[in-house]
N, C-alpha and C positions, 0 to 999 in steps of 0.2 A: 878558264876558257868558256865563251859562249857555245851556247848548243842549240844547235838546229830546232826552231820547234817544230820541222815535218819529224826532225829523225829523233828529238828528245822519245825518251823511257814516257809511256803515258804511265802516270799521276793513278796510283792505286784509285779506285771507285771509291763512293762514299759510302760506306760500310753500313748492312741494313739497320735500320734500327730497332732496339730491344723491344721483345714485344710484351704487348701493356700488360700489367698486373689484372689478372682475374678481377674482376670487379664484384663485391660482394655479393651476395646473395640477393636479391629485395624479398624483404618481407613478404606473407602473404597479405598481411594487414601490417595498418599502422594504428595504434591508441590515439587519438587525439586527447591533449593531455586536459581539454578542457571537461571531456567528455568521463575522466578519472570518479571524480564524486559521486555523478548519478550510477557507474556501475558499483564501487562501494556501497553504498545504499540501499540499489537491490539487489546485492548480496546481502548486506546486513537484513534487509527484509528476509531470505529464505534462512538464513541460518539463527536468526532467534528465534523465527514461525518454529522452526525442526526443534532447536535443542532449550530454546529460553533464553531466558536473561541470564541468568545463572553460571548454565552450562556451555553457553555460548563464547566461543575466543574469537580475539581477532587474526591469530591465526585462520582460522578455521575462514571468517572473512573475507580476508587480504588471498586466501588462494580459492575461495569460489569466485573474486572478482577478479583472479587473472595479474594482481598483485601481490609487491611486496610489503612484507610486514610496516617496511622504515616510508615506503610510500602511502601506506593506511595513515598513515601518523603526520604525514606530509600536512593532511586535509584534515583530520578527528584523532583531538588529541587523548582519547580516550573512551573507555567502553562506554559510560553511560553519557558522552557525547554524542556518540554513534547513533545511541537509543535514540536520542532525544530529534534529532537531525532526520532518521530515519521514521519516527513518528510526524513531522512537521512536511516530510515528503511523500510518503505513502500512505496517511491516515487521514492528516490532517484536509488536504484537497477535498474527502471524498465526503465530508461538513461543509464545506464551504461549496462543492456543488448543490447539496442542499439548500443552503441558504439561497444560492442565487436562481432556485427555480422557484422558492417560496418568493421573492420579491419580482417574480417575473409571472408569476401564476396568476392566472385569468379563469374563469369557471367554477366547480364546484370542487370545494378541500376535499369532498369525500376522494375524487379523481387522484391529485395530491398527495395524499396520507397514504392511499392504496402505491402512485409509485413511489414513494419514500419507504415504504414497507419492503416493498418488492426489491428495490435497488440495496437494502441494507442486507436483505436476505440471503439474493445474489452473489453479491461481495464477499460474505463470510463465508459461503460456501465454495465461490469458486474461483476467487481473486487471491486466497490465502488470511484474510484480516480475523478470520475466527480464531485460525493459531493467535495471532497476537492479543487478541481480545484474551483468550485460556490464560495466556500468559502475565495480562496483569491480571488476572482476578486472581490465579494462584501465588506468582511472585512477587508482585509489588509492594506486599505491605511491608514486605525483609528491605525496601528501599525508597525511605515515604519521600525524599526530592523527589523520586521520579514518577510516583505515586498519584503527587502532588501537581507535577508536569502535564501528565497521563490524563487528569481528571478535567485540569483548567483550559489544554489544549485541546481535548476531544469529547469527553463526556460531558461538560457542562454546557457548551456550544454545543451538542446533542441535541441535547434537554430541553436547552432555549428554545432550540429551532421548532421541535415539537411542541412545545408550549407555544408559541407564536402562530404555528399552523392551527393547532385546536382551536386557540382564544380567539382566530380571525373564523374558525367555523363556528363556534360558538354565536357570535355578533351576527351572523352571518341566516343564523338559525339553523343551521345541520349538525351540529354537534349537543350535545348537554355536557352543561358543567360538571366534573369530574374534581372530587373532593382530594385538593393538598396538591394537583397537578400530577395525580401521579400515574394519569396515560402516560401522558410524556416520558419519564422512569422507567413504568411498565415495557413499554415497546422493545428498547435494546433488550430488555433481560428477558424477555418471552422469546426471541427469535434465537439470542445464544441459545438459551437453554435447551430451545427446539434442535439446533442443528447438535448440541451436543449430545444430546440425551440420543438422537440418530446416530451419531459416530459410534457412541458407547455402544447400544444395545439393539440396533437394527437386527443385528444377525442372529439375536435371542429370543425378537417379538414375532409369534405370527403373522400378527397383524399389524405388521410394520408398512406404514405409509410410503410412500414412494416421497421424493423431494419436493416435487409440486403441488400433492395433496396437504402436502406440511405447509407449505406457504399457503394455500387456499385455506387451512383450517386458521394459521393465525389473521388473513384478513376478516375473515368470516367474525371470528371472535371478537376482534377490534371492534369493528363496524359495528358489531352490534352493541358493543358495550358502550361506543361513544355517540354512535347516530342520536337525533333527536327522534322522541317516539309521538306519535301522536296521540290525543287524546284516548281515541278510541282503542290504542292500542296498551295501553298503559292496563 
């Protein structure tokens, strides 16, 4: 039988619909996964400054940068890769801004030598690089590749740069030759030793210099050791 459609049964509604799944949470932050290495890095930077080569894990690593162990691994297949990676990132740069002020530099070396003094000084005191400076001179020799790494990547290109700065004030007439090149040598090892010989026993000396008198004393000393003197003054 047909049925009326004024008097048909209306047609149940269409039944509401389920309501949506919670939608996750969003993050506060997202990692960009590009962005992964440089925080490894300098993680790896504070945690060998703190603990060394040695005593340094990548545990220890992988959770100051906010990762996983198997993700450290992802990038640095190992500890003294880490090293090596994290010296070519944090150290190695701060050579190479050297060299390109020495090939950009106009005026008198003595200006030059004074901020190259000053910026290394800086550094180890307030950037962290003196830890890792402590840390080859005490652990590297227990691991001569890296040693050997450590020397060719930063301290020889050191060297250079200071030798190239002198011999251009020397030619120059403001500096005097200095027998075996060994300002050049000299400079890193008089500023660590300053700021360490500070760390050590400030709190022992009386007459403990404050930070800035300590940089003024080693330019003071440089400059005069290397300036050229005049006759009258010899």
């Amino acid at each position: 039988m047909l049925l009326d459609p004024d008097t048909a049964p209306a047609s149940d509604p269409d039944p509401a619909p389920a309501p949506a799944p919670e939608a996750a949470p969003t993050p506060r932050w997202h990692r960009r996964p590009e962005a992964r290495p440089d925080e490894i890095l300098e993680a790896a930077f504070r945690v060998f400054g703190e603990h060394g080569f040695a005593r340094a894990k990548l545990e220890d690593v992988a959770q100051a940068a906010g990762v996983s162990k198997g993700t450290l691994y992802l990038y640095f297949d190992s500890k003294e890769t880490l090293f090596r990676e994290m010296v070519r990132a944090k150290v190695v740069p701060l050579v190479e801004q050297g060299e390109a002020k020495l090939q950009a530099h106009e005026g008198p070396y003595r200006e030059l030598l004074v901020s190259l003094v000053t910026t290394m000084y800086d550094t180890m005191l307030h950037r962290g690089l003196g830890r890792i400076s402590r840390l080859v001179i005490s652990e590297l020799g227990a691991f001569p590749e890296l040693a050997r790494f450590y020397y060719e990547e930063v301290v020889l290109r050191a060297q250079r740069l200071l030798e190239q700065l002198l011999e251009r004030g020397v030619a120059a007439g403001e500096f005097r030759p200095v027998p075996h090149h060994y300002a050049a040598r000299g400079i890193p090892a008089l500023v660590l030793h300053a700021l360490q010989t500070q760390c050590t026993f400030q709190q022992f000396d009386p007459r403990a210099p404050t930070e800035s008198q300590v940089l003024e004393g080693i330019v003071d000393l440089y400059l005069h050791g290397v300036l050229a003197r005049a006759e009258s003054d010899r």
